[in-house]
C-alpha positions as CSV (number, residue, x, y, z in Angstrom):
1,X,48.2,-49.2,-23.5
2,X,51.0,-51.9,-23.0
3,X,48.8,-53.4,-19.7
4,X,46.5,-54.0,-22.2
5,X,48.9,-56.4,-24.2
6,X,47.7,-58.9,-22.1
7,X,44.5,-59.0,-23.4
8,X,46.0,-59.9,-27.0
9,X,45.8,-63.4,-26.5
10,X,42.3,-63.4,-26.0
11,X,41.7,-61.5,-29.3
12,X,43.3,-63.8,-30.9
13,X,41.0,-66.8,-29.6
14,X,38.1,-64.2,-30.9
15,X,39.6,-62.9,-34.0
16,X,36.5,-64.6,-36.6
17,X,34.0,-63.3,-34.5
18,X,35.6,-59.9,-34.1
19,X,36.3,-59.8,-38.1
20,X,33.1,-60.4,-38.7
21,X,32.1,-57.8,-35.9
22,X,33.8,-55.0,-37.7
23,X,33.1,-56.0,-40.8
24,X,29.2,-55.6,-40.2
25,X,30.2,-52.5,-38.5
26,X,32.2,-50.6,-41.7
27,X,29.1,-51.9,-44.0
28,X,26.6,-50.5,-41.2
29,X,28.5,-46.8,-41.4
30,X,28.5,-47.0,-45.5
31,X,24.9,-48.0,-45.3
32,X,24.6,-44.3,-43.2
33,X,26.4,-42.4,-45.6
34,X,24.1,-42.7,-48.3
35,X,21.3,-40.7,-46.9
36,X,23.4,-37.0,-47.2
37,X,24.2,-37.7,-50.8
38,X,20.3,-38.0,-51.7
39,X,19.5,-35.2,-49.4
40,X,21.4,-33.1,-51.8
41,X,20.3,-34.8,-54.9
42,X,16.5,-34.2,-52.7
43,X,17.6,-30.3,-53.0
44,X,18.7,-30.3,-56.9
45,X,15.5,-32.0,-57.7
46,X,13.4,-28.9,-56.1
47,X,15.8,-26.3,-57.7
48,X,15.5,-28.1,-60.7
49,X,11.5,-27.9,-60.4
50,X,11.9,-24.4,-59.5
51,X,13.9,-23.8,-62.3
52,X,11.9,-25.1,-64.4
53,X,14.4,-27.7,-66.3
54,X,12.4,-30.3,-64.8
55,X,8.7,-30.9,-64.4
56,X,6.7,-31.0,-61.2
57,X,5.8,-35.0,-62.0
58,X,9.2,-35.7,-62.4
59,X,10.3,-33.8,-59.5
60,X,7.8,-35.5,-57.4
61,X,9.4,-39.1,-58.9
62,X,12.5,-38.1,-58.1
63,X,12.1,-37.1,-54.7
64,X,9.7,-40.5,-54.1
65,X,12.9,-42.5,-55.4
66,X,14.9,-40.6,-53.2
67,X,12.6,-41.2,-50.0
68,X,12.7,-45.1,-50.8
69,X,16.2,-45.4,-51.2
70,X,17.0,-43.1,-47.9
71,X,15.0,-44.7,-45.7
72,X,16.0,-48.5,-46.7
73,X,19.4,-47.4,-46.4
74,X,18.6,-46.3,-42.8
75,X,16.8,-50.0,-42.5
76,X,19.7,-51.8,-43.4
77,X,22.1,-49.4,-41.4
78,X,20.2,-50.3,-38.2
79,X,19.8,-53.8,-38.8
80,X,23.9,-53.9,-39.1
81,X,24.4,-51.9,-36.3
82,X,21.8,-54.8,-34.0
83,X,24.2,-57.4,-35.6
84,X,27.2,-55.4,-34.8
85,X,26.3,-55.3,-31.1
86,X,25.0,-59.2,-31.1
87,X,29.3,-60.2,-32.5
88,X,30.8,-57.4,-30.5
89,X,29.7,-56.8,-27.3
90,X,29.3,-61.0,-27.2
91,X,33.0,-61.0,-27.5
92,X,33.7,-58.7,-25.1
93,X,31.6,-60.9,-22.7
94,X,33.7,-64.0,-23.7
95,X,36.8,-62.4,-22.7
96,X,35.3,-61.2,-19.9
97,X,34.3,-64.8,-18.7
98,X,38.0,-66.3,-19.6
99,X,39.8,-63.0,-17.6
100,X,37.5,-64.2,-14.5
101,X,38.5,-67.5,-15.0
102,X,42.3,-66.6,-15.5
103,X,42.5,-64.3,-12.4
104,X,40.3,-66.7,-10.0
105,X,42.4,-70.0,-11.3
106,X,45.6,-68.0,-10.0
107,X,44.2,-66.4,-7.0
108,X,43.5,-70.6,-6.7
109,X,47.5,-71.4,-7.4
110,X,49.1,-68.1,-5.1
111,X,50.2,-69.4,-1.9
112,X,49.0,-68.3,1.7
113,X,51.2,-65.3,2.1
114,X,49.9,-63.6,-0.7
115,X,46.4,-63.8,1.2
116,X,48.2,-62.1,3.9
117,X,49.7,-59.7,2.4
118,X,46.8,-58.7,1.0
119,X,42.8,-57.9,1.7
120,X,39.7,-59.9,0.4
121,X,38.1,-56.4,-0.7
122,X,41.3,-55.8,-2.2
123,X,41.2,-59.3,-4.4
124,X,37.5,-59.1,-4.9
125,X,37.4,-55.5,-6.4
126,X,40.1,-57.2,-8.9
127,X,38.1,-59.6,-10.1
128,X,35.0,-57.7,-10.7
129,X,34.6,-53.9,-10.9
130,X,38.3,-53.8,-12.5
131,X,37.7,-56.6,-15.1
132,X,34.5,-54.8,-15.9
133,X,36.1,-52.0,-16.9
134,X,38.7,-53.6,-18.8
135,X,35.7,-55.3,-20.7
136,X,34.4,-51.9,-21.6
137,X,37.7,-51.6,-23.8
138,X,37.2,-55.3,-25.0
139,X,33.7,-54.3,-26.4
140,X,32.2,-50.9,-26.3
141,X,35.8,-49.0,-27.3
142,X,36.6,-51.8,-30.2
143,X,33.0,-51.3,-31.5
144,X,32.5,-47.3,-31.1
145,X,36.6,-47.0,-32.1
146,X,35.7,-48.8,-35.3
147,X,32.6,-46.8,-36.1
148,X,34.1,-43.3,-35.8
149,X,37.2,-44.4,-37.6
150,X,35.4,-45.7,-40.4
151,X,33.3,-42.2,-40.3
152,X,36.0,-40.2,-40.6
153,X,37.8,-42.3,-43.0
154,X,34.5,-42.1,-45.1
155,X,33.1,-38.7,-44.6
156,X,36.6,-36.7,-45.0
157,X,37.2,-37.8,-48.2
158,X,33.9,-37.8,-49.6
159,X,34.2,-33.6,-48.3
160,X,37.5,-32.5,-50.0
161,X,36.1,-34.5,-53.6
162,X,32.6,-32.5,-52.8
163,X,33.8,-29.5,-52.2
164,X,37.6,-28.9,-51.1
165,X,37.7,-25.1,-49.5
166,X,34.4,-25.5,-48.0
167,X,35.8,-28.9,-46.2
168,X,39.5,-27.8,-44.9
169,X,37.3,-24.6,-42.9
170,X,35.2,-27.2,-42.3
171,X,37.4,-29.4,-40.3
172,X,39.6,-26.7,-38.9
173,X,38.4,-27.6,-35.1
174,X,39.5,-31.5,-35.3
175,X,42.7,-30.9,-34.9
176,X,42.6,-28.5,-31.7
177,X,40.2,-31.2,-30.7
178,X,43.0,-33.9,-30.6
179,X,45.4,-32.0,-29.1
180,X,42.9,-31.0,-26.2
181,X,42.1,-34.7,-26.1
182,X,45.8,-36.2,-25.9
183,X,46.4,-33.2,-22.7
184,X,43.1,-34.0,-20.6
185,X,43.6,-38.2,-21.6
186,X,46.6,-38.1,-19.3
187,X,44.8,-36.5,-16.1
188,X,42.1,-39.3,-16.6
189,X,44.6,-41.3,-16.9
190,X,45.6,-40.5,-13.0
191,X,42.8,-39.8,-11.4
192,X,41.2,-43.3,-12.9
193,X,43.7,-45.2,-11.1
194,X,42.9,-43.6,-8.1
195,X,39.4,-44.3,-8.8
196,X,39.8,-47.6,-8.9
197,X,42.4,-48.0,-5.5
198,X,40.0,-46.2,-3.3
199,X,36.6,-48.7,-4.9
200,X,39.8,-51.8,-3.7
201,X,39.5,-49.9,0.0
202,X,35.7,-49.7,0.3
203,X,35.4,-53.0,-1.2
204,X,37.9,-54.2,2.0
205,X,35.8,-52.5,4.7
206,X,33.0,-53.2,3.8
207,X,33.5,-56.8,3.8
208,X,35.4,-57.0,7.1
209,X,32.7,-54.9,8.5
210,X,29.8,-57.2,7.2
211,X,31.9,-60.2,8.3
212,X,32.8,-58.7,11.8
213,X,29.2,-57.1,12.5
214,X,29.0,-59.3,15.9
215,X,32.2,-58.1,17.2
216,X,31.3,-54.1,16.5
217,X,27.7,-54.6,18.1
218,X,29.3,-56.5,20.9
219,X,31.5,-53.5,21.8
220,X,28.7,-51.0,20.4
221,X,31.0,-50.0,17.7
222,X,28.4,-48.6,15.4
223,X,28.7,-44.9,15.7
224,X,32.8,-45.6,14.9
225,X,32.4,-47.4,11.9
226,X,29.7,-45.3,10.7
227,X,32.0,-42.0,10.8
228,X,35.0,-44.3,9.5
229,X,32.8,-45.2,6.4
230,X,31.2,-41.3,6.0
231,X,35.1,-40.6,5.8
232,X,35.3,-43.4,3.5
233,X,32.4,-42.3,1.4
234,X,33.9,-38.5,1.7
235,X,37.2,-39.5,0.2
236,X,35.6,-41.6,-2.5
237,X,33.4,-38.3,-3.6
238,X,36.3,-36.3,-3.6
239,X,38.2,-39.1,-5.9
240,X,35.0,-39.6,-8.1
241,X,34.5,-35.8,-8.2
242,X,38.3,-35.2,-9.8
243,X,37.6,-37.3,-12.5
244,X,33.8,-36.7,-13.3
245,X,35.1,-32.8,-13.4
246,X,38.0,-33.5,-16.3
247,X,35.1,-36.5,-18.0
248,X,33.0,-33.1,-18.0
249,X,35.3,-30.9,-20.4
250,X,34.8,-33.3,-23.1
251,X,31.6,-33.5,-24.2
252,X,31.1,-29.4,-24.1
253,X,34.3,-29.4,-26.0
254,X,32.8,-31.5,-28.9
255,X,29.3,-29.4,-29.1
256,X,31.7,-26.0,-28.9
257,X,33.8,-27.7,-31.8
258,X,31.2,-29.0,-34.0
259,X,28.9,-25.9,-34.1
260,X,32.0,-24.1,-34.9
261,X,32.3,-26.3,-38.1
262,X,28.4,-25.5,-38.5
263,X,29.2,-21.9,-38.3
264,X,31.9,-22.4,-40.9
265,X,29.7,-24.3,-43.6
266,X,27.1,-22.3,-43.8
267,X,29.2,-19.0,-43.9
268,X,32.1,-20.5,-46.2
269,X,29.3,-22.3,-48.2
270,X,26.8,-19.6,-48.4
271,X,29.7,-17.2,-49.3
272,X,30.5,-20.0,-52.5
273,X,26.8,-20.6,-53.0
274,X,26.5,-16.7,-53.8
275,X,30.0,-16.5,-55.6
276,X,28.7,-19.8,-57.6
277,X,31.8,-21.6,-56.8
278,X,29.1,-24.3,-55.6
279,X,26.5,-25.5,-57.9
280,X,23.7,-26.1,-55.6
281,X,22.5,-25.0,-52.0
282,X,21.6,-28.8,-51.5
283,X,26.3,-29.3,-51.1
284,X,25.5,-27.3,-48.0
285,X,23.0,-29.1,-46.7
286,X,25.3,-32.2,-47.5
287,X,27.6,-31.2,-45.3
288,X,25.5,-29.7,-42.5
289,X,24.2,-33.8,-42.3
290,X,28.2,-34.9,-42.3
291,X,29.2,-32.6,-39.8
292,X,26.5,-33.4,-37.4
293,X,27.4,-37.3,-38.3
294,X,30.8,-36.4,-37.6
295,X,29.5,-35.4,-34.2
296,X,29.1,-38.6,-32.1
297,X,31.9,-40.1,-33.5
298,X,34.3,-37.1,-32.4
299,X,32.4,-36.6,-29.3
300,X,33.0,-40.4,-28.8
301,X,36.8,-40.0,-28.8
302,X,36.1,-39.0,-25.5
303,X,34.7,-41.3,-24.3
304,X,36.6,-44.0,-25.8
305,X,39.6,-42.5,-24.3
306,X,38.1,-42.4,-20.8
307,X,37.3,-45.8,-21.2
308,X,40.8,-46.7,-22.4
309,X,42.8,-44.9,-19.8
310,X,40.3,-46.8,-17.0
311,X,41.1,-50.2,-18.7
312,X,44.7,-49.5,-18.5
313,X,44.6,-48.6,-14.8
314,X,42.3,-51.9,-14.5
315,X,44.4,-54.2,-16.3
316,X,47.9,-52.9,-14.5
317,X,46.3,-53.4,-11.5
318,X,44.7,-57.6,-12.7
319,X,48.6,-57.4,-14.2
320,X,50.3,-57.3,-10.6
321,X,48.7,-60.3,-9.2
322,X,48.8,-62.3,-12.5
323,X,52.5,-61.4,-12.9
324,X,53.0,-62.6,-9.2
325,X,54.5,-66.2,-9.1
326,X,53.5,-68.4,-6.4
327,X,56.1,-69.8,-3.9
328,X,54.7,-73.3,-4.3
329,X,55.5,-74.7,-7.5
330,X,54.1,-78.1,-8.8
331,X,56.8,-79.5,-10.1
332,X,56.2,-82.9,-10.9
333,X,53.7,-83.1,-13.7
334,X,52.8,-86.9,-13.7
335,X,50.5,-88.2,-10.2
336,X,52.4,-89.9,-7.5
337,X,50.9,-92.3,-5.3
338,X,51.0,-91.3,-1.4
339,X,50.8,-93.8,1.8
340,X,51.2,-91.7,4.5
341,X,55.3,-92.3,5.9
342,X,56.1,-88.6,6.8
343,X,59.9,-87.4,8.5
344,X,61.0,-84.4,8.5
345,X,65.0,-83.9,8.3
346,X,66.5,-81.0,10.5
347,X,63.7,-78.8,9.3
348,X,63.3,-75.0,9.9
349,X,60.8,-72.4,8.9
350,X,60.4,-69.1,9.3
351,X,57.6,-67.0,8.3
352,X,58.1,-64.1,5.7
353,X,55.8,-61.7,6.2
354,X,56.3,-61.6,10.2
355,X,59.6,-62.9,10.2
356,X,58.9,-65.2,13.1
357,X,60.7,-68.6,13.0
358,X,58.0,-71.1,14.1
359,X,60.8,-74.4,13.4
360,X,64.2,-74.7,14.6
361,X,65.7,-77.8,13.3
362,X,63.2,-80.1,14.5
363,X,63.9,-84.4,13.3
364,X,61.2,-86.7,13.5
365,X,59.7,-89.9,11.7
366,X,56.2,-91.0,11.2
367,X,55.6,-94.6,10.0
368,X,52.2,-94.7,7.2
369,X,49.4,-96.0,9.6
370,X,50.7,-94.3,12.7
371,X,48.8,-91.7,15.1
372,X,51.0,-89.0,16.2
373,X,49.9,-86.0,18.8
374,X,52.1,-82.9,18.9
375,X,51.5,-80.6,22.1
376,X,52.6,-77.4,23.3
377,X,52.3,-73.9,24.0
378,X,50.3,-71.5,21.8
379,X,53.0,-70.5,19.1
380,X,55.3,-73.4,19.5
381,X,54.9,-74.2,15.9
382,X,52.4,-77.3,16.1
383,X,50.0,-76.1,13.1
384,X,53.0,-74.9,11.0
385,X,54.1,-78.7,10.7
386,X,50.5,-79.6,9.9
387,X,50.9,-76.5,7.0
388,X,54.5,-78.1,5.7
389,X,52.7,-82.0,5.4
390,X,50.5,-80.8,3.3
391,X,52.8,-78.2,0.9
392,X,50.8,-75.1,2.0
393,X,54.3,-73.8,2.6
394,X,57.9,-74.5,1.9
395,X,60.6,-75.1,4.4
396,X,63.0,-72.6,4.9
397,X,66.2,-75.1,5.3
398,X,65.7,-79.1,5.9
399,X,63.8,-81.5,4.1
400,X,60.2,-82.8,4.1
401,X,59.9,-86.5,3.2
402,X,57.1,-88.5,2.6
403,X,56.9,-91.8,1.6
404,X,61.0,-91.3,1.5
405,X,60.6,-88.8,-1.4
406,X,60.9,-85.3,-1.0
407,X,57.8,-83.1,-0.8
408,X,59.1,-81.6,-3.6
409,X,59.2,-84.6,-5.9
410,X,55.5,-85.2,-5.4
411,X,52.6,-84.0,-7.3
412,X,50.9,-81.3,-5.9
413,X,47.7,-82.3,-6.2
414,X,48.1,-86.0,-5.4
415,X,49.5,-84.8,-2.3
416,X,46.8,-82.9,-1.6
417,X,44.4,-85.2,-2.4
418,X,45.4,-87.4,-0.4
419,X,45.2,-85.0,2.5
420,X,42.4,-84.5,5.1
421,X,42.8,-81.5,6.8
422,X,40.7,-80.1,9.8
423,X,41.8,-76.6,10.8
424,X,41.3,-75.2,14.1
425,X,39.0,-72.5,12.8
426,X,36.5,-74.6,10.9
427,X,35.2,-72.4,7.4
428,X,32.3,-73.1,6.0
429,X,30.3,-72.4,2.9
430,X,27.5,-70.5,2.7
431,X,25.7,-73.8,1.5
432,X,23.4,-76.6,2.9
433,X,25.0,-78.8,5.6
434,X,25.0,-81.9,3.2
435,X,26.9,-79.3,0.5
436,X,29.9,-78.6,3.4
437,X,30.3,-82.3,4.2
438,X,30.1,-83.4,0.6
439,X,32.9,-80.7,0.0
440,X,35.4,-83.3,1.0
441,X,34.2,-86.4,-1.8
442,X,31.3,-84.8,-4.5
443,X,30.6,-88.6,-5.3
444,X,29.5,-89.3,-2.2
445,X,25.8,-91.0,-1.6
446,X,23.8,-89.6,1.5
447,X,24.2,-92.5,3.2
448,X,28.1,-91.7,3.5
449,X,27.0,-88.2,4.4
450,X,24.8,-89.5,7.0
451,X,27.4,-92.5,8.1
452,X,30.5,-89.7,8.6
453,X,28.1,-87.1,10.7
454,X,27.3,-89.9,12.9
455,X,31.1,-90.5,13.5
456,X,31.7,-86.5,13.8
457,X,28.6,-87.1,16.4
458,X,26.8,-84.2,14.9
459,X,24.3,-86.6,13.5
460,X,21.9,-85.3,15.8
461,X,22.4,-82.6,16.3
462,X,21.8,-81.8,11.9
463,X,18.8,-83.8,12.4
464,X,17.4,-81.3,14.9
465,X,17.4,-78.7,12.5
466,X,14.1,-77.7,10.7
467,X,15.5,-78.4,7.3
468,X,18.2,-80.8,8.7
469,X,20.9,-81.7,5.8
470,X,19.3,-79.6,3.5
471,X,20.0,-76.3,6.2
472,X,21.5,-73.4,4.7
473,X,24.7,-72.1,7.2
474,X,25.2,-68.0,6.9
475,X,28.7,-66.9,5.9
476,X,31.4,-68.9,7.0
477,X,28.8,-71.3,8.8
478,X,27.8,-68.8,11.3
479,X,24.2,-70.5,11.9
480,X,26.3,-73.7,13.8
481,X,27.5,-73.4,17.3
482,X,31.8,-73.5,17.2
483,X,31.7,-77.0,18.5
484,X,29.1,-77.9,15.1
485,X,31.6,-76.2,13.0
486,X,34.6,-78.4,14.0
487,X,32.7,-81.3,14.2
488,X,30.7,-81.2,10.2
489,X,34.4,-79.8,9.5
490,X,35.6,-83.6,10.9
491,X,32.7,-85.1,9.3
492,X,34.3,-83.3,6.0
493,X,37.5,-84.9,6.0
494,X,36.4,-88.4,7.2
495,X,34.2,-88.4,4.0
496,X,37.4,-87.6,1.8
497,X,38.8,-91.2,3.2
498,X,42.7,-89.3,3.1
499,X,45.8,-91.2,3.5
500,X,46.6,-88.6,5.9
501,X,45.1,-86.9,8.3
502,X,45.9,-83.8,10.0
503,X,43.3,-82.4,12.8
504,X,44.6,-79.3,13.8
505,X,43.0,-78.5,17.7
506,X,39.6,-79.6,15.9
507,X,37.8,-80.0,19.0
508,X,38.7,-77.0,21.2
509,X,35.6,-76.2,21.1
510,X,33.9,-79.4,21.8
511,X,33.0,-80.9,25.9
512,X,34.7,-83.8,27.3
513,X,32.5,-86.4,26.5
514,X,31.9,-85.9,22.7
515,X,35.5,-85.1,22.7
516,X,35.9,-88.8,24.1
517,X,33.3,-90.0,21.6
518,X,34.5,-89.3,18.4
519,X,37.9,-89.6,19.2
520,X,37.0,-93.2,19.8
521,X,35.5,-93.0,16.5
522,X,38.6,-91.5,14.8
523,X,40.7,-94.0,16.1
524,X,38.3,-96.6,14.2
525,X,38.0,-94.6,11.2
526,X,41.9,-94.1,11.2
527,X,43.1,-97.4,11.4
528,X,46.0,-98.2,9.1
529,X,45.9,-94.0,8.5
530,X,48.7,-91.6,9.1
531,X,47.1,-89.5,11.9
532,X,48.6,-85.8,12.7
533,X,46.8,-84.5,16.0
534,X,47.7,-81.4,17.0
535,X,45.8,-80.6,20.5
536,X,46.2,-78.7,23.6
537,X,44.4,-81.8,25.8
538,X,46.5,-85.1,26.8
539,X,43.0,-86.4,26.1
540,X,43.3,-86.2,22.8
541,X,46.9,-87.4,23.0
542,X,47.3,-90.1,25.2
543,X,46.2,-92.8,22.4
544,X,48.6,-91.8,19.9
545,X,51.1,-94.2,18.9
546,X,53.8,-91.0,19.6
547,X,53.5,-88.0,21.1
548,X,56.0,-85.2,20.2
549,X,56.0,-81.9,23.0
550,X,57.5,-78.7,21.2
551,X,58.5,-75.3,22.7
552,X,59.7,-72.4,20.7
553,X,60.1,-74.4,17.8
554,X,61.7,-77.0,19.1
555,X,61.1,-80.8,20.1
556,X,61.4,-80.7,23.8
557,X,60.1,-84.6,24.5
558,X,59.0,-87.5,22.6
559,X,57.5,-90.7,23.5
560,X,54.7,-92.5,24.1
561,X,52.1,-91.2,26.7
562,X,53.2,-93.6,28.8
563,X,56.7,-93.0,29.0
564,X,55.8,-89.1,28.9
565,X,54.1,-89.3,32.2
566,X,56.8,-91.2,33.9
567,X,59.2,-88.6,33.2
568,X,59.4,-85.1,34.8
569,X,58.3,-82.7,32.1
570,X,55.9,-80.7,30.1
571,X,54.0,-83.4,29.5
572,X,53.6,-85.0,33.0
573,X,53.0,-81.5,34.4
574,X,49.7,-80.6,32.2
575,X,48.6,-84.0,31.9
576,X,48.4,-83.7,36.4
577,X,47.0,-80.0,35.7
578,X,44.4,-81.3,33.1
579,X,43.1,-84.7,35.1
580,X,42.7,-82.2,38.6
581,X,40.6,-80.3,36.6
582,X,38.9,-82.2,35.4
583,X,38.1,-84.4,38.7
């Protein structure tokens, strides 16, 4: 149980309620208890009567008194139990809900190469089916672990003072019990784990499958993924199946064991009832009712330590990502005001899950206000210097500066939020239009909205749609064309009003003319702005107060687009290749 450690913090935040909670619960088992006793003292009240030392009218009084005091005592047993489940369980939701929040607030902090080393599915099952089960332990297993222990703690005692011989035969099977217990625990233990990895696996392709659904009927794929998921679904029987068959021993186990003690009272009792070594045949009765109240709670063990050893696999597996520090640290607690002067110093990256070094010792400076436009080839390292502006990544060797101080000296999150970023492969939430552009200021009036769309010229084209701003885009905005995407994606950003912004091959996707359009537009909006452009189009160069050509991850020319296309290059060559197409 040391994954579960973790979790100590959290009962510590609890520990009234949870006091209370098993306090209600100890009083709710005493309240229980009293009903054997009065059975017995039931039984001596008829053996009396039929013994005549007693008479039938006080009999009859006796066993009235009896009746009233048994069933209030089951009244105020069940009421306690209700209130042991309102403090309880509530707890266990509470620490459910700050788990969530713990995990989701560090999936927030881990840095991009985490999310490619590992799969959505993956993170998701984390978060959900795996803190589920470790809630079961938080609630259920505290609540049911209480209750038998206070049973046994109760009931065992009360035996031996009743009747000692007949209560050691009695409980001869609990020991063989706990050893069988401990033995099949540590298979659970096992296959749970396993359990749990393959639910991580069908989480994972199930989601890529519902995300990539128009790929695979593009390429008629269905039949493919169908058998890879009966596969799937196989292997997940078989996994389920191995644990459901050791989950099965125990509760056969516990009937077996507990008729056995049956067995043994009313032998061993009968034999003492006949020998006289017990007073009264209502003892064995006594104890018939305390074995069979012994029976859920040791047929509980069980289950509690099922849902223990799942917990434990849970929490180990929450443990590994929460234990995982992220690359980016903030390490500058107090804010730190940004304007937008960005130079990188003999900088160098290289990327650690591929390896691939997308920098190599690249110098440059941006002035706050200027518009800068880096071209090149696809993998020249353009977007990786739009990733290291805004911290997504640390360089490998070099120095990022901005505003003269290192990128490490900032703030994180004023950095950040003084950011604008448009990626090339515009997401979007599965929200209303209005929601995805509000996304970059959540103060912002409509009219903003409306004023930034307009600028993004896709203005028009939202106000085309039945429900217009108030349109509800499928997952990652697959309802808009590419070209809508990018351009509500720009619209975003403008709306944040950055210091900085960084459009990363936004409008690849976009014609000419609208291309033209809100460039023109940008350049208004941008004014006094640091601009990043990365683009594969002198068109959406040429204006830029610097243009910077890279290859292999290095600055091959830099200049103004005039002085770029008076020089034999790169440059010169696909701005000739571009304007002949385009004529």
């Amino acid at each position: 149980m040391k994954e579960l450690k973790h979790l100590n913090k959290y009962f510590k935040k609890y520990w009234f309620k949870l006091f209370i909670g098993i306090l209600i619960t100890i009083i709710a088992r005493v309240f229980s208890l009293i009903m054997p006793s009065y059975v017995n003292k039931s039984i001596q009240a008829i053996e009396g009567f039929v013994g005549n030392t007693i008479s039938k009218s006080a009999a009859k009084g006796l066993l009235f008194e009896y009746i009233l005091i048994i069933v209030g005592a089951a009244l105020l047993s069940g009421l306690f139990t209700f209130l042991m489940r309102q403090t309880i369980i509530n707890v266990s939701r509470y620490i459910e809900f700050d788990l969530k929040n713990e995990v989701f607030d560090h999936y927030q902090r881990l840095n991009l190469s985490f999310y490619k080393k590992n799969r959505i599915g993956d993170l998701m099952n984390r978060i959900s089916e795996d803190i589920n089960q470790v809630r079961m332990y938080a609630g259920p297993a505290i609540m049911y672990g209480i209750n038998t222990l206070t049973m046994f703690v109760c009931i065992i005692p009360l035996m031996f003072i009743k009747a000692p011989t007949l209560a050691a035969y009695t409980l001869i099977p609990l020991p063989i019990l706990s050893v069988l217990i401990y033995q099949i625990s540590k298979i659970i233990h096992k296959r749970s784990t396993k359990v749990q990895e393959f639910l991580s696996s069908l989480s994972t392709f199930t989601q890529e499958s519902f995300s990539g659904v128009a790929v695979i009927k593009a390429y008629a794929l269905e039949p493919k993924i169908n058998a890879e998921l009966e596969d799937l679904a196989q292997e997940g029987k078989d996994t389920s199946m191995d644990l459901a068959k050791v989950n099965a021993w125990f509760f056969p186990l516990m009937i077996l064991l507990i008729g056995i003690s049956n067995i043994f009272v009313i032998y061993i009792g009968g034999k003492q009832y006949i020998n006289g070594d017990i007073a009264s045949i209502g003892i064995i009765a006594e104890f018939i009712l305390y074995v069979n109240m012994l029976t859920w709670p040791v047929a509980i063990v069980g289950w509690l330590t099922s849902i223990i050893q799942r917990a434990e696999a849970s929490q180990k597996r929450i443990n590994e990502f929460l234990h995982e520090q992220p690359s980016i640290q903030n390490e500058v607690e107090i804010a730190t005001p940004v304007t937008g002067a960005i130079e990188f110093k003999n900088v160098s990256f290289t990327y650690e899950d591929t390896n691939i070094t997308a920098l190599k010792n690249i110098s440059f400076q941006i002035k706050a206000g200027e518009t800068v436009a880096f071209l090149g080839k696809t993998g020249s390292g353009k977007s990786t210097i739009l990733d290291l502006v805004s911290r997504l990544y640390d360089v490998s060797s070099g120095e990022v500066l901005i505003d003269g101080t290192p990128i490490r000296n900032l703030n994180l999150n004023s950095l950040r939020s003084a950011v604008g970023s448009v990626p090339q492969d515009a997401f979007l939430f599965s929200d209303t239009i209005e929601n995805n552009i509000k996304f970059g200021n959540e103060n912002a009036s409509f009219d903003d909205i409306v004023t930034v769309a307009k600028k993004a010229v896709v203005h028009e084209n939202i106000e085309g749609f039945t429900q217009q701003y108030n349109t509800i885009l499928g997952e990652r905005g697959i309802t808009l064309s590419g070209g809508q995407k990018q351009r509500v994606s720009i619209a975003r950003a403008l709306l944040k009003d950055p210091q900085i912004y960084l459009f990363d091959d936004c409008l690849s996707a976009v014609d000419t003319e609208t291309e033209e359009e809100i460039l023109n537009n940008l350049k208004e909006v941008s004014e006094n702005k640091t601009t990043l452009i990365v683009s594969h189009r002198v068109s959406s160069a040429k204006n830029a107060d610097k243009i910077i050509v890279l290859e292999n991850g290095e600055i091959i020319q830099e200049g103004t687009h005039t002085e770029l296309n008076n020089t034999d290059g790169y440059y010169k060559e696909l701005y000739l290749n571009q304007l002949s197409e385009k004529e």
